[in-house]
The first five atom37 places (N, CA, C, CB, O) and aatype in JSON, in Angstrom:
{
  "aatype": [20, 20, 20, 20, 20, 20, 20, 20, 20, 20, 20, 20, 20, 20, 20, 20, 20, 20, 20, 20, 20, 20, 20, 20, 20, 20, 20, 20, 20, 20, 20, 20, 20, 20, 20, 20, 20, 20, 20, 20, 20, 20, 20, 20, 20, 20, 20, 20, 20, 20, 20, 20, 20, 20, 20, 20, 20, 20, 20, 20, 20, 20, 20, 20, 20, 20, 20, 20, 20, 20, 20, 20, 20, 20, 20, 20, 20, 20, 20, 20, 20, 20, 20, 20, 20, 20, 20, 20, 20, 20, 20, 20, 20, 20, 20, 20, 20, 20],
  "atom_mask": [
    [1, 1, 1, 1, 1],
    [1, 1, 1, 1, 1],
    [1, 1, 1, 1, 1],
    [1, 1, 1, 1, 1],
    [1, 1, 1, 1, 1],
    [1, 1, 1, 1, 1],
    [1, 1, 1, 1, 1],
    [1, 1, 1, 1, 1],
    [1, 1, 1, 1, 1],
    [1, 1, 1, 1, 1],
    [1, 1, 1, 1, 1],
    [1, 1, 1, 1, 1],
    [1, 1, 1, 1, 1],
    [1, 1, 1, 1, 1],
    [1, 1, 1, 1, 1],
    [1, 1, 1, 1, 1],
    [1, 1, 1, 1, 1],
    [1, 1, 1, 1, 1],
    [1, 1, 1, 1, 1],
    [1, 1, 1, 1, 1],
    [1, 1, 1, 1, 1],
    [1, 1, 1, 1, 1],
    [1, 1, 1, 1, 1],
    [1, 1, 1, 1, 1],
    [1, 1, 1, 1, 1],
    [1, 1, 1, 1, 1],
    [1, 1, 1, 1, 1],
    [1, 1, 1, 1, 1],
    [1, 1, 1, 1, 1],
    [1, 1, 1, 1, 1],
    [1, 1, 1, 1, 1],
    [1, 1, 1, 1, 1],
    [1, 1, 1, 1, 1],
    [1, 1, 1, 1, 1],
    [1, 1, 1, 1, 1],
    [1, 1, 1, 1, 1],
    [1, 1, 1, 1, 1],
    [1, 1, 1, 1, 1],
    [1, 1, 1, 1, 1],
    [1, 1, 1, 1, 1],
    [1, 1, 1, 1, 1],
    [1, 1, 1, 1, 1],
    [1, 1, 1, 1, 1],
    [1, 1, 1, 1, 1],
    [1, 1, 1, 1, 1],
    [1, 1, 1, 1, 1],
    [1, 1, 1, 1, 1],
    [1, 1, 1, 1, 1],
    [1, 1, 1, 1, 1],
    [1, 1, 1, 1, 1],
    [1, 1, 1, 1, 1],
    [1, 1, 1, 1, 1],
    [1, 1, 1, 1, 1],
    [1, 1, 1, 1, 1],
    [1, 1, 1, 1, 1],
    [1, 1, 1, 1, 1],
    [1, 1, 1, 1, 1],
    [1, 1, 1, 1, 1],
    [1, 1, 1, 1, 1],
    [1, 1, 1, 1, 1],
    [1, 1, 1, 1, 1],
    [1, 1, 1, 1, 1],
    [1, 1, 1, 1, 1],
    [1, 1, 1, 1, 1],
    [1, 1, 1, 1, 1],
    [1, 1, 1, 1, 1],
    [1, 1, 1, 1, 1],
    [1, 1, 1, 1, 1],
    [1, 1, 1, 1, 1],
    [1, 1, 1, 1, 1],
    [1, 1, 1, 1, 1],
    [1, 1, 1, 1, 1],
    [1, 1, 1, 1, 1],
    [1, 1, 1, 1, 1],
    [1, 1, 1, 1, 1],
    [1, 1, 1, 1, 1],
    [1, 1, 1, 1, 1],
    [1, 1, 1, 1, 1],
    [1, 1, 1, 1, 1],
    [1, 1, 1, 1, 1],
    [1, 1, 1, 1, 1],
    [1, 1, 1, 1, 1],
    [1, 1, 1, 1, 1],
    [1, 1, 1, 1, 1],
    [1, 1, 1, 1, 1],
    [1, 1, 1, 1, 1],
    [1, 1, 1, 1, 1],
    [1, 1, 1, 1, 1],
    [1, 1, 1, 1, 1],
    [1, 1, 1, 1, 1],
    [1, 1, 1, 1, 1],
    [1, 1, 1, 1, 1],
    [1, 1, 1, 1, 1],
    [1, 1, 1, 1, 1],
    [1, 1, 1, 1, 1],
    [1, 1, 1, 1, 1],
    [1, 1, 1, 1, 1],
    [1, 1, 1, 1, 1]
  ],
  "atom_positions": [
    [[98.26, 152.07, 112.38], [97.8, 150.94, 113.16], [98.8, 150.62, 114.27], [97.58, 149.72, 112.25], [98.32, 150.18, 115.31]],
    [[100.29, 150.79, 114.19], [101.34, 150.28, 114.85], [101.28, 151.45, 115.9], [102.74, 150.02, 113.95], [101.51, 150.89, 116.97]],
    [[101.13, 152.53, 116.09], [100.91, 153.41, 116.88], [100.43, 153.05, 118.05], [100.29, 154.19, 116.41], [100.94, 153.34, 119.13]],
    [[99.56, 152.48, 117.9], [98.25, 152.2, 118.85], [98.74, 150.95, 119.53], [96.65, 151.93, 117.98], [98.03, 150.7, 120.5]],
    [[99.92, 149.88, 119.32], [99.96, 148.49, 119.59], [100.91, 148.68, 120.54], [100.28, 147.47, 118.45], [101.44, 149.78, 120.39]],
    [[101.5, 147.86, 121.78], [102.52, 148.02, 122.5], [102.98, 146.45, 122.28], [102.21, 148.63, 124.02], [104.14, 146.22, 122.61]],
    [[102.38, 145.56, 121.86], [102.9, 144.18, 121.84], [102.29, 143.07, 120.62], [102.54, 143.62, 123.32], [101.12, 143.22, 120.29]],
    [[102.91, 142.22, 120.11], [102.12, 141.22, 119.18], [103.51, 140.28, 119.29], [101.5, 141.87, 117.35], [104.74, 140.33, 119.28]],
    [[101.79, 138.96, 119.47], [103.05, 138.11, 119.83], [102.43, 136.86, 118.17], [103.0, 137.22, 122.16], [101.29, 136.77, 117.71]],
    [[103.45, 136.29, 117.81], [102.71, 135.66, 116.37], [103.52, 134.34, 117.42], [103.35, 136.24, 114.12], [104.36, 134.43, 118.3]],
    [[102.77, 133.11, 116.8], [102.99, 131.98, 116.94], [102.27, 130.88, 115.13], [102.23, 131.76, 118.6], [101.36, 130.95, 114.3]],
    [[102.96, 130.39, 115.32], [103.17, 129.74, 113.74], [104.36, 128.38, 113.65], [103.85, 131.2, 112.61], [105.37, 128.43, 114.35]],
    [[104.13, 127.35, 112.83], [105.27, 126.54, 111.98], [105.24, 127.26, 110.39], [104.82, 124.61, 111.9], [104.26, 127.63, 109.74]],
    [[106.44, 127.3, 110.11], [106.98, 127.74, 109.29], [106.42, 126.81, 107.54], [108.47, 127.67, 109.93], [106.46, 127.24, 106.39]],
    [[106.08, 125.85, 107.92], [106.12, 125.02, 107.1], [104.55, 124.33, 106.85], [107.21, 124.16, 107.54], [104.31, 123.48, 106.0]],
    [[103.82, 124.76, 107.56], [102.34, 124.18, 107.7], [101.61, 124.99, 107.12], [101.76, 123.96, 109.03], [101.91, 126.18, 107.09]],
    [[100.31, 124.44, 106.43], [100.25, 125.78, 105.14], [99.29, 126.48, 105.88], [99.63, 125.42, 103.29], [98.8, 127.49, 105.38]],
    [[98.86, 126.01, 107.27], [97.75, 127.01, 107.83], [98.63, 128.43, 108.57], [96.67, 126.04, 109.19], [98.07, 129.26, 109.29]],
    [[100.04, 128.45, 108.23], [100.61, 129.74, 108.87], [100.81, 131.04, 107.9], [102.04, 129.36, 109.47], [101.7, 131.84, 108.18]],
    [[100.17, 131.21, 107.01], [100.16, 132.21, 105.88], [99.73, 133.42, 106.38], [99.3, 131.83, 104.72], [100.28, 134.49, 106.09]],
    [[98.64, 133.28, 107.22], [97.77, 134.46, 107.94], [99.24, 134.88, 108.62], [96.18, 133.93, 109.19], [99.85, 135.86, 108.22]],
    [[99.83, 133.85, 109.92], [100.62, 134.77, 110.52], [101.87, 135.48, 109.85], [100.99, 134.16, 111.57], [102.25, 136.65, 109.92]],
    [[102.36, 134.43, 109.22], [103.43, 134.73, 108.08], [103.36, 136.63, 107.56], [102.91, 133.51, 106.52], [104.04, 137.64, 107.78]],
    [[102.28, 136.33, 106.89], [101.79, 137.86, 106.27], [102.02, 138.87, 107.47], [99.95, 137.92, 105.77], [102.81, 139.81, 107.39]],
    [[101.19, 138.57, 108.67], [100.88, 140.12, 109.77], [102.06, 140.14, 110.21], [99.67, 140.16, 111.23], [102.32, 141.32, 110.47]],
    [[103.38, 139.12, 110.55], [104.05, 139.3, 111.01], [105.22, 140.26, 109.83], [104.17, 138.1, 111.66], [105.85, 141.27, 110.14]],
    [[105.22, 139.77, 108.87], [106.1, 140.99, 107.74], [105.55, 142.38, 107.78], [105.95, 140.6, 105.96], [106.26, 143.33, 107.46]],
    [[103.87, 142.57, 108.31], [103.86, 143.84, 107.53], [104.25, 144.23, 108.96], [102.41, 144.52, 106.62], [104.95, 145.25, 108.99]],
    [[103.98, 143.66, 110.2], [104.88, 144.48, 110.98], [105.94, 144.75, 111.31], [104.77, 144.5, 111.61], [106.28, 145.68, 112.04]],
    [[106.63, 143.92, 110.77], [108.11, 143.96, 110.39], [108.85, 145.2, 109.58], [108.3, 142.76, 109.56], [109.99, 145.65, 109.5]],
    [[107.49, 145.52, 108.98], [108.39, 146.46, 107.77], [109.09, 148.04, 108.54], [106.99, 147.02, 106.22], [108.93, 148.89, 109.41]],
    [[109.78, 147.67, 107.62], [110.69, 149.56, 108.11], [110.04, 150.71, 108.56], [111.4, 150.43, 106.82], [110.48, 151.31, 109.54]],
    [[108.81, 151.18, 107.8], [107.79, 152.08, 107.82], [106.86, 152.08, 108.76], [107.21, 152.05, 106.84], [106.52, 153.15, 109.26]],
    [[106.27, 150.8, 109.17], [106.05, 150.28, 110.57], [106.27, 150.49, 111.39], [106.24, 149.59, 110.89], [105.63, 151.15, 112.21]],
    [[107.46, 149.9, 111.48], [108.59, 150.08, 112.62], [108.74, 151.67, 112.85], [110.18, 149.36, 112.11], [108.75, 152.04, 114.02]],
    [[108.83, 152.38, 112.12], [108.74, 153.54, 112.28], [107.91, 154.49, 112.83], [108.86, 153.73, 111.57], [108.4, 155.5, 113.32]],
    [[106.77, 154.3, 112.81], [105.44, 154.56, 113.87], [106.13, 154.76, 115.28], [104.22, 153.08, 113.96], [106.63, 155.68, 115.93]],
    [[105.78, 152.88, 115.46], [106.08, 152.88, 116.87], [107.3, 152.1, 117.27], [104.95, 152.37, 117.58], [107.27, 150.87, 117.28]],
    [[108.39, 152.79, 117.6], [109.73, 152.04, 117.65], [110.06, 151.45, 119.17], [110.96, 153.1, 117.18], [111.06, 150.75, 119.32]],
    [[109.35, 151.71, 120.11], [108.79, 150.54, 121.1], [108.15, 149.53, 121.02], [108.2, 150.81, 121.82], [108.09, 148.84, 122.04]],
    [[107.65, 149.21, 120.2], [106.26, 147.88, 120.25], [107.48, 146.63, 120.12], [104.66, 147.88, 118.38], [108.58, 146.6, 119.57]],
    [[106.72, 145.67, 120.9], [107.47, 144.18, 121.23], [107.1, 143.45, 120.23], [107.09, 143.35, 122.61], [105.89, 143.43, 119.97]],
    [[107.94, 142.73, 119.48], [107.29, 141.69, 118.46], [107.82, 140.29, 119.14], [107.88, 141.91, 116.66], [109.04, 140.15, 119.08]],
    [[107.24, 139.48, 119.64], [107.58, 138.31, 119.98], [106.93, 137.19, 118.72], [107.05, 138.14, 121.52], [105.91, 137.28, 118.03]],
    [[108.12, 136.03, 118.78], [107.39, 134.82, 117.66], [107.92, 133.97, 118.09], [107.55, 134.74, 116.06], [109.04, 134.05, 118.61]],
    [[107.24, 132.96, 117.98], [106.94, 131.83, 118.51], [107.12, 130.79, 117.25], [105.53, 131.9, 119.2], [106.09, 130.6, 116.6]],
    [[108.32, 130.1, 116.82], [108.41, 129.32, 115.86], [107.92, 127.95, 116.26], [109.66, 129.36, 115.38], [108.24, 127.78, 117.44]],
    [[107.31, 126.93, 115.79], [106.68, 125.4, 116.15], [107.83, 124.71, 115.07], [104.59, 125.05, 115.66], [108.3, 125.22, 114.06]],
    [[108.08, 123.44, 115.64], [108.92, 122.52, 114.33], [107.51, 121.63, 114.25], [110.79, 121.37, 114.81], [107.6, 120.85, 113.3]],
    [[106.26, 121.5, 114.96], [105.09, 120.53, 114.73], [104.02, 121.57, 113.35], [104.07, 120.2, 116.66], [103.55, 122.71, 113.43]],
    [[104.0, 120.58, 112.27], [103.29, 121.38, 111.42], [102.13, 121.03, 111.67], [103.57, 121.35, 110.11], [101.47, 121.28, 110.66]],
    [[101.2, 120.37, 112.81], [100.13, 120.3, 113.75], [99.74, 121.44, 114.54], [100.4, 119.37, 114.59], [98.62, 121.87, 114.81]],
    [[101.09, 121.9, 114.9], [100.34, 122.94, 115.94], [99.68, 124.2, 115.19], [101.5, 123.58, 117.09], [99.98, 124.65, 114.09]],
    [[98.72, 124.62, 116.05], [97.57, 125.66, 116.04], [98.34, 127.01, 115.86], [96.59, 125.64, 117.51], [98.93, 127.42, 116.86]],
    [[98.44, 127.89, 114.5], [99.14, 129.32, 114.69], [97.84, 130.07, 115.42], [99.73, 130.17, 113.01], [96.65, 129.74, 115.49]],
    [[98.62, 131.28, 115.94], [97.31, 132.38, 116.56], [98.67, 133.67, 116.47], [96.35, 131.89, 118.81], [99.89, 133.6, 116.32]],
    [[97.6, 134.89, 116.65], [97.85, 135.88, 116.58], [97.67, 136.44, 118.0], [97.26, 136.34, 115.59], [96.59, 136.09, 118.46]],
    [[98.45, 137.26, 118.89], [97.99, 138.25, 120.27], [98.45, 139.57, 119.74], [98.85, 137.87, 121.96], [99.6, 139.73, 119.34]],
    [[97.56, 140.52, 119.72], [97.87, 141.92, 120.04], [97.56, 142.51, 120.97], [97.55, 142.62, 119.36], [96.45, 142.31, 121.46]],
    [[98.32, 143.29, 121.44], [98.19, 143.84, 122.77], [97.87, 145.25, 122.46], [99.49, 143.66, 123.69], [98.43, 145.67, 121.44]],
    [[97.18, 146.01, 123.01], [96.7, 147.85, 122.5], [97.26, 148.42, 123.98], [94.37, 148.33, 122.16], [97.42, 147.98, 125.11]],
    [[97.43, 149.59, 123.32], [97.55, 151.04, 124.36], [96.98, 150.74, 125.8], [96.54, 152.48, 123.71], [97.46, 150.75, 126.94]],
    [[95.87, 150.51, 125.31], [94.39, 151.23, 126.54], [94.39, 149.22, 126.9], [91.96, 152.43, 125.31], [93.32, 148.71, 127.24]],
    [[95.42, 148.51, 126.79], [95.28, 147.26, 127.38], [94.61, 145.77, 127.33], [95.02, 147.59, 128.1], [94.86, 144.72, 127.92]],
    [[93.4, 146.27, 126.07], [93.0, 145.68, 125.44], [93.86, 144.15, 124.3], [92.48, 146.76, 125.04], [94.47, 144.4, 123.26]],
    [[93.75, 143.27, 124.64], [94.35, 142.31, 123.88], [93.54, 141.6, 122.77], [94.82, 141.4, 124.75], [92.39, 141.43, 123.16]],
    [[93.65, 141.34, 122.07], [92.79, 141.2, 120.8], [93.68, 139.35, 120.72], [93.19, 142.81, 119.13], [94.9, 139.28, 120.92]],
    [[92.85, 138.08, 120.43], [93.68, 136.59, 120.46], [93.2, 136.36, 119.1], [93.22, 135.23, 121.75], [92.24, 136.99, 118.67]],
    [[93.81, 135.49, 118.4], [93.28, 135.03, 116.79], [93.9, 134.21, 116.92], [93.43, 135.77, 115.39], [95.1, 134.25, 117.22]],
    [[92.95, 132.9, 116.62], [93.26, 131.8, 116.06], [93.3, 131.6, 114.31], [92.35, 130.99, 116.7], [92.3, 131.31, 113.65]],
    [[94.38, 131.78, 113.85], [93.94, 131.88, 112.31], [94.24, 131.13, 111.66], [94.25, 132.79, 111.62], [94.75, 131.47, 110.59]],
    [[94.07, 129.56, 112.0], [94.21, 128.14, 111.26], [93.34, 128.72, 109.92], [93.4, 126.53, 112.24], [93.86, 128.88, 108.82]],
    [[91.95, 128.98, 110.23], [91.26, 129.45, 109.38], [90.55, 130.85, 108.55], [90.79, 128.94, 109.71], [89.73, 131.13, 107.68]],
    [[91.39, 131.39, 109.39], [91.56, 132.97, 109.1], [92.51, 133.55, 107.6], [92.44, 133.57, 110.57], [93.45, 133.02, 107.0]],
    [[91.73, 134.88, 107.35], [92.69, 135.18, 106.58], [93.05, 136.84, 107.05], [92.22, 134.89, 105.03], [92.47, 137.59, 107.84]],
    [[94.29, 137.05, 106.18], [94.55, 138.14, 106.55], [94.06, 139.35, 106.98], [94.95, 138.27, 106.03], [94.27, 140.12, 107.91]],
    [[93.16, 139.27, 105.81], [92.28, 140.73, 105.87], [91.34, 140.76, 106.94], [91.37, 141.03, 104.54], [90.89, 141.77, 107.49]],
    [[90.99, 139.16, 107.28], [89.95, 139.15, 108.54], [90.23, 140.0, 109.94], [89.83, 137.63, 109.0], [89.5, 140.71, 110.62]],
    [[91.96, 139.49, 110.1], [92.31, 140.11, 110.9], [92.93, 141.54, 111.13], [92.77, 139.45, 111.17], [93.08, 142.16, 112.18]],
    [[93.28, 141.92, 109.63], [93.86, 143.54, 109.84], [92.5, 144.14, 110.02], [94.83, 144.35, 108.38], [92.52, 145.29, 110.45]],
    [[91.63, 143.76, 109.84], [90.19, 144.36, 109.99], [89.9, 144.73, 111.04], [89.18, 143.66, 109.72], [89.53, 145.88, 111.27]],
    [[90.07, 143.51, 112.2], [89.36, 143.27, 113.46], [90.54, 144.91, 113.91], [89.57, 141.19, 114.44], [90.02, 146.02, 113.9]],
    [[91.71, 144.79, 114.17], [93.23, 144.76, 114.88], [93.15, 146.58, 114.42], [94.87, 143.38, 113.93], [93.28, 147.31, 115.39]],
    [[92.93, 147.38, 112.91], [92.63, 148.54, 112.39], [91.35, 148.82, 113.25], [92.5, 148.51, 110.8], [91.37, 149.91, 113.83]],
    [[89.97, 147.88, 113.48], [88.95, 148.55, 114.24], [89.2, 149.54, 115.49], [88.19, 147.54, 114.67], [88.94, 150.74, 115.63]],
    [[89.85, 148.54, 116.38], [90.55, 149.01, 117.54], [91.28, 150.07, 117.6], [91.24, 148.24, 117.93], [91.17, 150.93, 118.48]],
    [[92.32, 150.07, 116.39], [93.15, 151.13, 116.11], [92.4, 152.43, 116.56], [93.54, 151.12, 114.62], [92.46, 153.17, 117.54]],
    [[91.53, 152.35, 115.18], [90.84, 153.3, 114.72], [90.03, 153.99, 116.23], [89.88, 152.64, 113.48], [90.23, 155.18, 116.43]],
    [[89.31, 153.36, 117.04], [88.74, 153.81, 118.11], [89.84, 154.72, 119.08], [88.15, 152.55, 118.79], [89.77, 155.93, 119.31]],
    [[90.77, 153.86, 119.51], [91.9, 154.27, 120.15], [92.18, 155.94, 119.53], [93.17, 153.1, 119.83], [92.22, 156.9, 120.31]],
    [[92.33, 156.06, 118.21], [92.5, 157.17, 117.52], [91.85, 158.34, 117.9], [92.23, 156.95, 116.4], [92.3, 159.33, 118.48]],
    [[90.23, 157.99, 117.32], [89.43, 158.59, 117.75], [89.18, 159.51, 119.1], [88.86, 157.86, 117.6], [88.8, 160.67, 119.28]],
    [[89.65, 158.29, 120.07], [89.67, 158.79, 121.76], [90.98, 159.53, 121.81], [89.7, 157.39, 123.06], [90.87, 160.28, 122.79]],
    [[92.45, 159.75, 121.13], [93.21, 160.66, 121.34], [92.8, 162.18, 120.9], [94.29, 160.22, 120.81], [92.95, 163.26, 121.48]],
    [[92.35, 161.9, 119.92], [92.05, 163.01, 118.81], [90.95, 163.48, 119.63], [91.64, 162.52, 117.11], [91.03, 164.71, 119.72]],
    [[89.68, 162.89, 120.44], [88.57, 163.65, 120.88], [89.32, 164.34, 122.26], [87.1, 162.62, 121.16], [88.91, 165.41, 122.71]],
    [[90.43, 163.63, 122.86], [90.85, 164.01, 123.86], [92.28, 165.37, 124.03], [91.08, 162.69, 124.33], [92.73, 165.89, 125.05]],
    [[92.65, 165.6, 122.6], [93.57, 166.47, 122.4], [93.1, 168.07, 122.17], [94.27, 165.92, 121.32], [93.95, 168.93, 121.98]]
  ]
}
């Protein structure tokens, strides 16, 4: 999935229980193995001290495409779903193009 991404930007309070969604996407892209994919991709985060404010998700793709999530009410899987779709196409178009 990290292959395909050149940017994700997470925004979240740390402490507000609607930041779990970002909490989560932001570790698994965090992880070592991840990171290992694509060792260019930008991780920007955006910490809030207001446990009011609105978390969201931005991913940015290859082919320029930005993908926005608001995930006050989101859950994880909603979004590795959407974020893997894209992947997956992107894939597709290297692989048909190689």
């Amino acid at each position: 999935m990290l292959k395909y991404i050149n940017q994700v930007n997470v925004k979240f309070s740390p402490f507000a229980k609607n930041a779990r969604t970002p909490r989560i996407f932001l570790s698994r892209v965090m992880m070592d193995e991840a990171r290992l994919l694509n060792p260019h991709i930008k991780i920007n985060t955006t910490v809030f001290t207001d446990i009011n404010a609105q978390p969201s998700i931005s991913v940015t793709f290859r082919d320029g495409k930005t993908l926005d999530f608001a995930t006050e009410a989101m859950k994880i899987d909603d979004v590795l779903n959407v974020v893997k779709k894209h992947a997956r196409k992107l894939r597709d178009l290297e692989e048909a193009n190689s």
